[in-house]
Structures are given as structure tokens and as C-alpha cells.
C-alpha positions in Angstrom: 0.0 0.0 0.0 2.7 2.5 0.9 4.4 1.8 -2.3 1.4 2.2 -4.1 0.8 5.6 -2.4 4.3 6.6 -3.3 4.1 5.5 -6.9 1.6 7.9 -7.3 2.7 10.4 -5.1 6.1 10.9 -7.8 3.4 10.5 -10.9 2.1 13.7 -10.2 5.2 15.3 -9.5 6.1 14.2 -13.1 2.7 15.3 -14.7 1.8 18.5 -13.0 2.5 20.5 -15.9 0.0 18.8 -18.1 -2.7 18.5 -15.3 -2.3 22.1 -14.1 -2.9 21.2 -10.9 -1.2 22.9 -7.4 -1.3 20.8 -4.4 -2.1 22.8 -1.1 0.4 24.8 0.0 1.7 22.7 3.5 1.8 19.3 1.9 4.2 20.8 -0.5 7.9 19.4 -0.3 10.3 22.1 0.9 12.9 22.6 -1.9 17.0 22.1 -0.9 19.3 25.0 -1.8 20.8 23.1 -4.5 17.3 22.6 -6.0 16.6 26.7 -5.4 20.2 27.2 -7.2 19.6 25.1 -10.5 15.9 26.9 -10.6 17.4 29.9 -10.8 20.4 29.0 -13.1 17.0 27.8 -15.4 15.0 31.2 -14.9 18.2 32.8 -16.2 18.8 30.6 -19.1 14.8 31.0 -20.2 15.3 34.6 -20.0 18.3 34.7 -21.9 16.7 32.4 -24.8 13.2 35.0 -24.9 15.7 37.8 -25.4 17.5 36.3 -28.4 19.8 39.0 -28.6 21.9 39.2 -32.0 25.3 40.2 -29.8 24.8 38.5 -26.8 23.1 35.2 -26.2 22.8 34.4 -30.1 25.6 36.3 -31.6 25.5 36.7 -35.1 27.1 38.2 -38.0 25.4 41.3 -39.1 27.5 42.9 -41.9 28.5 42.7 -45.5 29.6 44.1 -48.3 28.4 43.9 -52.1 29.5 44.8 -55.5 27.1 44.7 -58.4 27.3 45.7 -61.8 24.7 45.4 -65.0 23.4 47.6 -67.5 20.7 50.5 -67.2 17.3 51.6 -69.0 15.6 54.8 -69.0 12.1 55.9 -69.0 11.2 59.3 -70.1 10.7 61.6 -73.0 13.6 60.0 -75.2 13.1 56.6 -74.5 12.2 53.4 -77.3 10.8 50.4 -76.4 11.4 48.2 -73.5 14.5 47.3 -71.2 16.8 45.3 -73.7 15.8 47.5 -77.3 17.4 50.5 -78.2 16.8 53.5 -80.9 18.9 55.2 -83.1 22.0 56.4 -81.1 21.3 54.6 -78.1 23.3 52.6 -76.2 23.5 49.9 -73.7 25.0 51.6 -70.8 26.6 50.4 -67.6 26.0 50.9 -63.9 27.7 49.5 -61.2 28.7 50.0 -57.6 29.0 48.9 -53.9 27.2 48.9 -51.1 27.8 48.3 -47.3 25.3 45.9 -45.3 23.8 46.2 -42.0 21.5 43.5 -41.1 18.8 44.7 -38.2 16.7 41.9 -37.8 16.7 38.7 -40.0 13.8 40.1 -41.8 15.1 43.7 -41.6 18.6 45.3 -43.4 19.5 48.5 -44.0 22.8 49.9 -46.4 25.0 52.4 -47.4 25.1 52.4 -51.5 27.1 54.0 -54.0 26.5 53.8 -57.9 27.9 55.1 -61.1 27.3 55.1 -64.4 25.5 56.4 -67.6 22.4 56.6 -69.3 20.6 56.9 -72.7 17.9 57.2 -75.0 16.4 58.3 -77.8 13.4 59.1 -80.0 13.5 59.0 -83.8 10.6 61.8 -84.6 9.3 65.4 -84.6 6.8 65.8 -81.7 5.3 69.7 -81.8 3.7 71.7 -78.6 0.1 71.7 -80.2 -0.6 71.1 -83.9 -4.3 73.1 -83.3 -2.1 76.5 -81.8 -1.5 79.3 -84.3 1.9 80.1 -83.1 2.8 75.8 -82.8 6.0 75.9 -82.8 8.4 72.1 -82.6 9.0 70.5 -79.3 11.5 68.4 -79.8 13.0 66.3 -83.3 14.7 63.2 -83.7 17.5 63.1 -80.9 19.2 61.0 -78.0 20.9 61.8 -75.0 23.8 60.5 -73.1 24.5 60.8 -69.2 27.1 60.4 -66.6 25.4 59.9 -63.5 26.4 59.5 -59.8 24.3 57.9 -57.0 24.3 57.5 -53.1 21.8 56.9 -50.9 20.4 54.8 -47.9 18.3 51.7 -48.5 16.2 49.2 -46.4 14.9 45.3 -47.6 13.2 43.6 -46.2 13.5 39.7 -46.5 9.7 38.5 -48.2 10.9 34.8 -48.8 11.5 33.9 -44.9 8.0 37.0 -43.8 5.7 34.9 -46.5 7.6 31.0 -46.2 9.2 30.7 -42.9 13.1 30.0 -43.0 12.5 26.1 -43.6 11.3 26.7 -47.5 13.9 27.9 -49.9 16.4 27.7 -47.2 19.1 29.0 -49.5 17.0 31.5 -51.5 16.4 34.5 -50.3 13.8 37.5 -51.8 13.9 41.0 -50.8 11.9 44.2 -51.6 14.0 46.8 -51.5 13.5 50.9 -50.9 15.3 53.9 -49.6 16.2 57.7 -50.9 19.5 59.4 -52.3 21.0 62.0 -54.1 21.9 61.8 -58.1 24.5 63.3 -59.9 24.1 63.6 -63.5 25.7 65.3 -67.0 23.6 65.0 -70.1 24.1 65.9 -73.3 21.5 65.5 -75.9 22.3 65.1 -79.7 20.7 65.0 -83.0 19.9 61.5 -84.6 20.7 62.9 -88.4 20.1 66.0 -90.3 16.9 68.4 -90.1 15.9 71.7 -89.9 13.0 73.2 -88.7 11.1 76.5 -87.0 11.1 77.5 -83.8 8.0 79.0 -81.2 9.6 82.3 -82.3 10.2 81.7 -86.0 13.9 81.1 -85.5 15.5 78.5 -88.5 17.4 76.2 -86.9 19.4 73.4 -88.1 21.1 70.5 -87.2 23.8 67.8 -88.4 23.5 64.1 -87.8 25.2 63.7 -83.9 25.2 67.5 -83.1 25.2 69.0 -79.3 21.6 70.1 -79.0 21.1 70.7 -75.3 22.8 69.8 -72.3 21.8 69.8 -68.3 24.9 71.6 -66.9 25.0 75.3 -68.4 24.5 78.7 -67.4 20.5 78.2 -66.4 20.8 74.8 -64.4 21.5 74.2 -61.3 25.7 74.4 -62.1 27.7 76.7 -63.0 30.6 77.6 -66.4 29.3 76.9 -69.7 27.0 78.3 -72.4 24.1 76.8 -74.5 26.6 75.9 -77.4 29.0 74.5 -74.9 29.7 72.0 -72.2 29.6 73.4 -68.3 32.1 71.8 -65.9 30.0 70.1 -63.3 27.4 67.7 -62.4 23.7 68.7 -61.6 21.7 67.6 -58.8 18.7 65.9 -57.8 16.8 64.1 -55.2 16.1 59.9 -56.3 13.7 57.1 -54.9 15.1 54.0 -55.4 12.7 51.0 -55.9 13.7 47.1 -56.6 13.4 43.3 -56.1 16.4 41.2 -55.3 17.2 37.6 -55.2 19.6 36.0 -53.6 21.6 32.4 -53.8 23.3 31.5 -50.2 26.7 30.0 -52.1 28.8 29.5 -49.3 29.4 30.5 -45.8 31.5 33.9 -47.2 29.7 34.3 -50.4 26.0 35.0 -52.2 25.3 36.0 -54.8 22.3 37.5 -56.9 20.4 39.4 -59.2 18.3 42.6 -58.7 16.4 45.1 -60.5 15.9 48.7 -59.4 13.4 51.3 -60.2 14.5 54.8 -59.6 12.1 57.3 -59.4 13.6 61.0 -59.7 11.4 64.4 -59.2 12.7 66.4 -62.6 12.1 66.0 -66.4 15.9 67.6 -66.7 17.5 63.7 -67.0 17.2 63.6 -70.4 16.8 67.4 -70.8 13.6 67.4 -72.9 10.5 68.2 -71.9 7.2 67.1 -73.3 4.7 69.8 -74.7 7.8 73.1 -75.1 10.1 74.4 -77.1 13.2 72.7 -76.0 15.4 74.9 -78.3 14.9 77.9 -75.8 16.1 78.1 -73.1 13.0 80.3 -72.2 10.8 77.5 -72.4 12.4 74.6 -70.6 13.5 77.1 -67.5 11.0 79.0 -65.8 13.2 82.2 -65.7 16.5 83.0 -67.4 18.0 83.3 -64.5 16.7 80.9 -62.1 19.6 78.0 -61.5 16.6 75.6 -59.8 14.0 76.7 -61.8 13.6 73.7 -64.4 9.8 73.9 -65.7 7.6 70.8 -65.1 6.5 69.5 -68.4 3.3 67.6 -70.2 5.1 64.3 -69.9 6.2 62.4 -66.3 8.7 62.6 -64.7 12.1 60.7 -65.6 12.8 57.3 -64.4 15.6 55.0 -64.8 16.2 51.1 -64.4 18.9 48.9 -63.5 19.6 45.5 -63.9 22.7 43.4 -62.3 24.4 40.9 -61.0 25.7 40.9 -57.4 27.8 38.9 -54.8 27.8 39.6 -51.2 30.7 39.0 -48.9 29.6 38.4 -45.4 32.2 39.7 -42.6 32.9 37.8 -39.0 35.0 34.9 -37.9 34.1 31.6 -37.7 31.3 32.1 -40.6 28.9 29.5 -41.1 25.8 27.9 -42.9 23.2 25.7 -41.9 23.1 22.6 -44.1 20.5 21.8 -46.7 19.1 19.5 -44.2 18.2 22.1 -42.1 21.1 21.1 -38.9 22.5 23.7 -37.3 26.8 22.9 -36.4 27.5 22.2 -32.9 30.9 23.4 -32.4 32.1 25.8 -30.2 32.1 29.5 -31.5 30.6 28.2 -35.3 28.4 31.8 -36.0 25.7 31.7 -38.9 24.8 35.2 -40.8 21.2 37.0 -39.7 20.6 37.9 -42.9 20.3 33.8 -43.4 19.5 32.2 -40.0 16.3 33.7 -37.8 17.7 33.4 -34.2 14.8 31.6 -32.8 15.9 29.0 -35.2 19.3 28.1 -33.0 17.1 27.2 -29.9 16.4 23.6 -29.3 12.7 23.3 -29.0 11.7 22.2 -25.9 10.8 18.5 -24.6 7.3 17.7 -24.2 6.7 14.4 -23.1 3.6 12.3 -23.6 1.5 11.0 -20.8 3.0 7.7 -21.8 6.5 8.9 -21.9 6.2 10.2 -18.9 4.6 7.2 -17.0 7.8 4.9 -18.6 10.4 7.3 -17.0 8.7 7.7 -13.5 8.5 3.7 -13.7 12.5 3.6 -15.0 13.5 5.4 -12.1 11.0 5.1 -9.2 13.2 4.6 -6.3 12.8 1.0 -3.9 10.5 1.3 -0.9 11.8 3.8 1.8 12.1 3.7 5.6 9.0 5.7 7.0 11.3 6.8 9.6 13.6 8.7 7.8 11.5 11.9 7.0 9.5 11.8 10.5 10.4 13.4 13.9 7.8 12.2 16.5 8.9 14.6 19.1 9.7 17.4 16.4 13.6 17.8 18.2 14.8 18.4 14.2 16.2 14.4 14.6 14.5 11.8 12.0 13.5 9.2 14.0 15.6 6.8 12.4 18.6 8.1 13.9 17.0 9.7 17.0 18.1 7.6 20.0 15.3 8.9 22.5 12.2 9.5 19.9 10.3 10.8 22.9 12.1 13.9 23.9 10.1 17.4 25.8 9.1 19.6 23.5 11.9 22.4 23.2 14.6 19.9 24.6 17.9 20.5 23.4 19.2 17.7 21.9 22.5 16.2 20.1 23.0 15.1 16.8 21.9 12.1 17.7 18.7 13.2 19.2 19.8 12.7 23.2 18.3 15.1 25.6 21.0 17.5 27.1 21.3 20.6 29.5 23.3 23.5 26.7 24.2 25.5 29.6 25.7 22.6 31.9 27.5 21.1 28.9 29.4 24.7 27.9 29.6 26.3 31.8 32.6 24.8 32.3 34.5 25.1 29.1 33.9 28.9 29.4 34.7 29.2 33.3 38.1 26.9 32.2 38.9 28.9 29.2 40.3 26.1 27.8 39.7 24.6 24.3 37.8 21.2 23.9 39.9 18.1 21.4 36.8 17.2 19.6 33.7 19.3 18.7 30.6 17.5 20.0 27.7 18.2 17.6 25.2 20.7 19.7 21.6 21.8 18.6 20.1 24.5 19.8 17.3 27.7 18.9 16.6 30.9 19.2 12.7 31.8 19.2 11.3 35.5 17.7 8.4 37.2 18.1 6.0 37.4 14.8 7.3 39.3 11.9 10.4 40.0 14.1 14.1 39.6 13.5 15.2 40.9 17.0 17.0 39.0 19.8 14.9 38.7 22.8 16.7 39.1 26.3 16.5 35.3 27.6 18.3 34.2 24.1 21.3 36.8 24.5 23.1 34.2 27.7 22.5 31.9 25.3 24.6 33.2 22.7 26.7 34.7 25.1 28.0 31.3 25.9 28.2 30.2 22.7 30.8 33.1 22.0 33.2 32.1 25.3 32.8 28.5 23.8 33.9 29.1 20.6 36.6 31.3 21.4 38.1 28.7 23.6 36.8 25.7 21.5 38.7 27.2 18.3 38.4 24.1 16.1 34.1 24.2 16.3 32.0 26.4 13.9 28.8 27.1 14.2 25.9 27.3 12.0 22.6 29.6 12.1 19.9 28.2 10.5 16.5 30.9 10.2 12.9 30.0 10.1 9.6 31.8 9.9 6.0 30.1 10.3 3.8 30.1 7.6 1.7 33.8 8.1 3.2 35.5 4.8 4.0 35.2 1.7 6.9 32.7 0.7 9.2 35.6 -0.4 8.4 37.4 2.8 9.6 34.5 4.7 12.4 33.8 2.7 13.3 37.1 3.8 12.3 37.4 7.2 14.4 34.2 8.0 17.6 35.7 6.8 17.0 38.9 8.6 16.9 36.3 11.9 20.2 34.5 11.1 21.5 37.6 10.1 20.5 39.5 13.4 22.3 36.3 15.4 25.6 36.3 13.4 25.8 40.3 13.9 25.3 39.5 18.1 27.8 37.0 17.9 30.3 39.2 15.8 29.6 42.2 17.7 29.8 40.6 21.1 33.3 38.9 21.0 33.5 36.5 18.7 37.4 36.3 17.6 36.9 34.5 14.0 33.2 35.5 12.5 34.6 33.3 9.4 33.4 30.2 11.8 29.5 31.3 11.4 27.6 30.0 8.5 23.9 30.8 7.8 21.3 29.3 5.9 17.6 30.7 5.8 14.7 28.6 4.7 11.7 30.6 5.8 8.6 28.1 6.5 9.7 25.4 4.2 11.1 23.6 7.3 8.9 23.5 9.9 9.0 21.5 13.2 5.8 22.0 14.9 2.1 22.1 13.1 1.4 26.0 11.5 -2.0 25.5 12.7 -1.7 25.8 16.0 -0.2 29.8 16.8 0.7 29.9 20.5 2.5 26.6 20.3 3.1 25.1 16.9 4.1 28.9 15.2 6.3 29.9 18.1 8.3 27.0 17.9 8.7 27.3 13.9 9.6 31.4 14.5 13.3 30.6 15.5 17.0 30.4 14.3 18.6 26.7 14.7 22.3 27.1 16.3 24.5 23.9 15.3 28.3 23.8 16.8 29.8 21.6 14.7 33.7 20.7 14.1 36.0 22.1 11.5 36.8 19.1 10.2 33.2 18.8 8.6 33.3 22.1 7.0 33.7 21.1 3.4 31.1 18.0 3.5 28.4 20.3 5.3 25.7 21.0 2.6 24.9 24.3 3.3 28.2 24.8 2.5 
């Protein structure tokens, strides 16, 4: 039967979790310090894992740098057909540049980017203001342009493969939709595509040979200075860009991706290709708002410029001990082995945690349910703090002082005549002894302070005994209150014993377990409470110091 009873008894130890249930509070087991120590060591390292910090519990590899280079496409007034055709005079043109990587988040990422460049286009026809106005005069004829340009900016992407799919799909694909703002820096020149002649909105004749400077964006009007409408200025104008784009990304190797992207970027002028739809462009009149306004560019008919880029990329991702998860999903276990965040979401690297089945559980109670155990060894019939398997007189007074081995004996007749002798004792006899409180008090009451009075003398002569304070509470407050309350008690006795002669205080140990160690019932406050309010006093020799286990 009593195996039975404790069968089940360490079942529902086991399965508590899954029941959700709490046993009443005073049939609860008290826990040991070591238990309290590895609970706490456990609270830590759950904290630790809910933080997932990038630098600290996780640390990670957060930057990078990448090169990319490709060819560019722009979208405006002189523009034919798509990305990969071209008009007459157009070219193909290059853009490349670099860019350095910050990764925020494993979903987040920021950069520093840096592009160059040119651009072009053209348009192969005549294209007039307003064919139904009197005074129509000829927008724009058959030219194309070609630009220098400059870019640098700030961008963010954010990773859409692992925010839509989870990091376990496409594990070495990653997409991102990229965004951010900058600054441009561009020269363009526009040219004729072959021989015409023509009219101007003031009834000017003008004419122009095949590949002849028409217009350019960095003379006397712009926003630059040095240079006329016949001839090239000396520096670069200026405007404000929105970048756009889509990249995607092959993990290669632990160093290495690489990639593909196309960006869209949106700019607030029609001055990139230096024509605008619906005016004169061979006036100067008509494309600036006034003759002499440097940012005064008018806003066309037609929208604003655009421009596209398309290009290859490879990343190079910084940090020792770079690594990548295999295609099987394993993480290393080697000491110091650190994956990239851009790649690996944190919460990936902690182990999920154990959850037992009912049956599971059951099989490893069973596996290790310990043989049948003396009833004697966790009681104390006359509650002297001795289990009465090792208690030679189980039927000692109520608040007897006792030994270690539970015999009845007078504390103040054993140590009178050590301290009236003054002279030190060859072997430590194990004493126990307490202190009683008042409720919620942590003050040494008169009739204790002979007590401890002689327990100073004793220990000053007895130099090879220690003693150890042990503080209790009843069961009136909260658990952390108690916890508390005890240690003010066995702090209180060691400061008395410190303060009032003792030669070594290294001798005094203390321990506090508030109400988890009772020795009389809490139910009962004029007996039962008072005895559990008290501080435990154990001399005890040196020799034991190291295999104590408060210690």
C-alpha cells in the first residue's frame, strides 16, 4: 500500500504540468538550496533564450559588403521600347557600384550604396507643342541623349521569402523588396539623330547635323555653373532619387552570395534627359522657368524621368568563424561556429523544448522510481529536528535540546565549564540548539542573549568548532516574505555574535529557509508557530566544513 501511495505520489510530480494542478500549499515538499540554485540557473537561461539578442546570447554576423554591376534603362521623354531594345544612337550603358550591409533583424537590413554610371535614349521623330495653336512651334525632333550619372543613398529590404515561407522553405533563396532615398549626380548631353531643320516658337530657323550637341543639363540656367548653350559646363547637376527594386539572392557559401536585382529609380525632374514634353526645348526660355533661375527647371506635359537597372551581385559576409546551416536544415554544434542573420532567424538556434507524452512520462517515472523507503527517515515524533531513524530517544520534551543524535541535554551545563576553564575542547561534540522570535520579528529577545553569550566564550576557547545559524519563519506570509524574514533572523544572530566577541566571524555560517522547514504544526499559533519562528544554532567541528551541505 505504501508503495502504491508513493508511486503515485512521484506520478504527479512528473505530470503537473500537463494537469495544471497545485497541491495545497503545507503538503508541499520544501525545496533544498541546491534545488533553489539550479531553478534559478533555469529562470536565467529561459530569460536569456526570450531575449534572443543578435550580440549577446545568439551572436551573429550582421554585416557585409556587395558589388554589383549590369546595365541601365531609362524611361522618359527619349526613351524606345522596352529594357533590352534601343533607338537610333542609343546605347546599352553600364552601372555598377557597392554597397555596405547592415542587417537589423533577420527580416530587416539596412545599407550604405554608391552607384555610377551612364544613361541613354532616344526618340526618332518630330513631336510639336500643339498642332491646333496658331503660333505651334516644334517641341523636340529626332535626338538622343547620353548621361554620366552619380548615385548614393540609404536603403532598407526587407526579406519576403522567410516573412511569407518561414526560413524552412527555400532555405538558400532569399527575396527581398528593397526601398530607400539618395541624391543623383548627372551630365547629359542631348544630340541629334541625323540631319533636319525646322522653326522655332519664335520663327527662329534652326538646323542641325547628324550627332550635333543640341542641349545639355549643366549650363548657365541649371543648377551648375561655367558653360553656355553651345557648350559643355564643368559640373554635375543635382537631384533628389527614390530607389525601388526586387532582389534575389543564392546563399553560395558560408563567405559568399550572390544574386540578381532590378531597381526602379524614381527622380522628381524631367531635366535627366533634358527634354521636356509639350515646349520648345530649343529655348532656353521655355524649358527654365526664368533666365536666371539656377533651380527653376519647368515641369513639363510628360512624367517625370525614371531610370532602371539590372545586375548581378555577390555579397561578402564579414565575421569569424562564418557559417551555414546545411540543406538539411542542422545547425553545427561546435564551439564559436556563427551563422549570418541575414540567413538564419535566431529563434531558429534554440532547441525546441521536450514535451513528453502521458506515456513517456509514465515509462520514465517507472524507470527510475526509487525502492520502498524507511517511513522513519522523514519523521520526527517529538519534532527535536532528529529523523527518528537516527533519534536515539524519539520521545524527547518539547523544546529539549538535543545532540546530533537526538539525546536530551542541559546546553548551559555542557558549555559552563569550558567557558569558566577557558580552555579549548579536542573534539567538537555536535550541539543543537534555537533561538525563538516574536511574529514578523528579527530581534534577539533578552532570555536568548546568555545563550549566545556562551556560545561566544565556547567558541573562542573551542577554536576548532564552527557554528551554523539556520532561520525559520512560520507560515503567516507570503513565501518571499519568509524567505526574507528568516535571513534577517540568522542575520540579526551572526551580527550578536560578531559584535559581542567573537574572535573569527569566518566560523559562522547561515542558511535561511523561511517556513519550508517547519517542526511543529502552522496550525496551531501559541505553540506550533512559536516553535517554527526561531533560528537553529549547530556547533559543529571544522573538520566537517567542506562536507556540510549548506556549505
Amino acid at each position: 500500500m505504501k508503495r502504491s501511495l508513493l508511486s503515485i505520489f512521484l506520478v504527479s510530480i512528473s505530470l503537473g504540468s500537463l494537469w495544471a494542478q497545485t497541491p495545497d500549499k503545507k503538503y508541499q515538499t520544501p525545496m533544498t538550496l541546491e534545488e533553489q540554485n539550479q531553478q534559478k540557473v533555469l529562470a536565467e537561461a529561459e530569460s536569456k533564450r526570450l531575449r534572443r539578442s543578435y550580440e549577446g546570447f545568439n551572436k551573429m554576423h550582421t554585416w557585409s559588403v556587395t558589388a554589383h554591376g549590369g546595365i541601365s534603362k531609362f524611361y522618359g521623354d527619349l526613351q524606345t521600347g522596352n529594357f533590352f531594345s534601343t533607338g537610333p544612337g542609343e546605347k546599352t550603358p553600364f552601372f555598377g557600384g557597392l554597397s555596405v550591409n547592415k542587417q537589423l533583424t533577420h527580416l530587416l537590413g539596412v545599407s550604405a550604396n554608391f552607384g555610377f554610371g551612364q544613361l541613354s535614349g532616344s526618340k526618332d521623330r518630330f513631336v510639336y507643342i500643339d498642332p491646333l495653336n496658331p503660333s505651334a512651334g516644334l517641341s523636340y525632333g529626332p535626338s538622343y541623349f547620353f548621361s554620366d550619372i552619380m548615385q548614393a543613398g540609404l536603403n532598407a529590404d526587407i526579406n519576403l521569402k522567410s516573412l511569407f515561407f518561414g526560413t524552412k522553405k527555400l532555405r538558400r533563396l532569399k527575396v527581398d523588396f528593397i526601398a530607400g532615398v539618395g541624391y543623383m549626380y548627372y551630365r547629359t548631353k542631348v544630340y541629334s539623330i541625323r540631319n533636319f531643320e525646322y522653326e522655332n516658337s519664335l520663327g527662329e530657323p534652326k538646323t542641325y547635323a547628324a550627332k550635333e550637341l543640341v542641349r545639355f543639363s549643366n549650363g548657365p540656367f541649371s543648377s551648375t555653373t561655367a558653360g553656355g548653350w553651345t557648350g559643355s559646363g564643368s559640373k554635375y547637376t543635382r537631384d533628389l532619387v527614390i530607389p525601388t527594386g526586387i532582389r534575389v539572392l543564392y546563399e553560395w557559401s558560408n563567405r559568399l552570395d550572390i544574386g540578381i536585382h532590378y531597381m526602379l529609380n524614381h527622380t522628381f525632374t524631367e531635366k535627366l534627359d533634358m527634354t521636356l514634353g509639350g515646349y520648345d526645348n530649343s529655348l532656353p526660355s521655355e524649358i527654365y522657368a526664368s533666365p536666371n533661375g539656377n533651380n527653376s527647371f519647368r515641369r513639363g506635359d510628360s512624367a517625370y524621368d525614371k531610370y532602371g537597372t539590372l545586375a548581378f551581385e555577390i555579397t561578402y559576409k564579414f565575421g569569424k568563424r562564418a557559417s551555414q546551416v546545411s540543406d538539411q536544415g542542422k545547425y553545427s554544434t561546435k564551439k564559436g561556429e556563427m551563422y549570418h542573420l541575414r540567413w538564419t532567424d535566431p529563434k531558429d538556434l534554440i532547441p525546441a523544448p521536450y514535451n513528453p507524452t502521458v506515456d513517456t512520462a509514465l515509462a520514465r517515472v517507472k524507470a527510475i522510481m526509487p525502492g520502498e523507503v524507511d517511513p522513519r527517515l522523514y519523521t520526527d515524533s517529538d519534532g527535536d529536528g532528529v529523523a527518528d531513524l537516527y533519534d536515539q530517544e524519539p520521545n524527547t520534551p518539547a523544546n529539549s535540546i538535543v545532540s546530533g543524535s537526538g539525546v536530551a541535554m542541559n546546553l548551559q551545563q555542557l558549555l559552563q565549564p569550558f567557558v569558566d576553564a577557558k580552555t579549548p575542547k579536542e573534539t567538537c561534540t555536535q550541539i543543537f540548539g534555537n533561538v525563538e522570535f516574536r511574529t514578523d520579528q528579527a530581534t534577539i529577545q533578552p532570555e536568548a542573549k546568555r545563550l549566545l553569550d556562551d556560545v561566544i566564550s565556547y567558541l573562542n576557547n573551542a577554536t576548532e568548532c564552527r557554528v551554523v545559524v539556520v532561520g525559520h519563519t512560520d507560515r503567516r506570509a507570503s513565501d518571499s516574505y519568509n524567505m526574507k524574514l528568516s535571513r534577517r533572523r540568522t542575520q540579526a544572530v551572526k551580527k550578536y555574535l560578531t559584535r559581542y566577541g567573537l574572535k573569527d566571524p569566518s566560523r559562522v555560517t547561515i542558511e535561511w529557509y523561511g517556513e519550508f522547514r517547519p517542526i511543529a504544526p502552522n496550525d496551531k499559533p501559541n505553540a506550533g508557530m512559536q516553535r517554527n519562528r526561531r533560528v537553529e544554532l549547530r556547533i559543529l567541528p571544522l573538520n566537517n566544513w567542506k562536507n556540510y551541505p549548506g556549505n
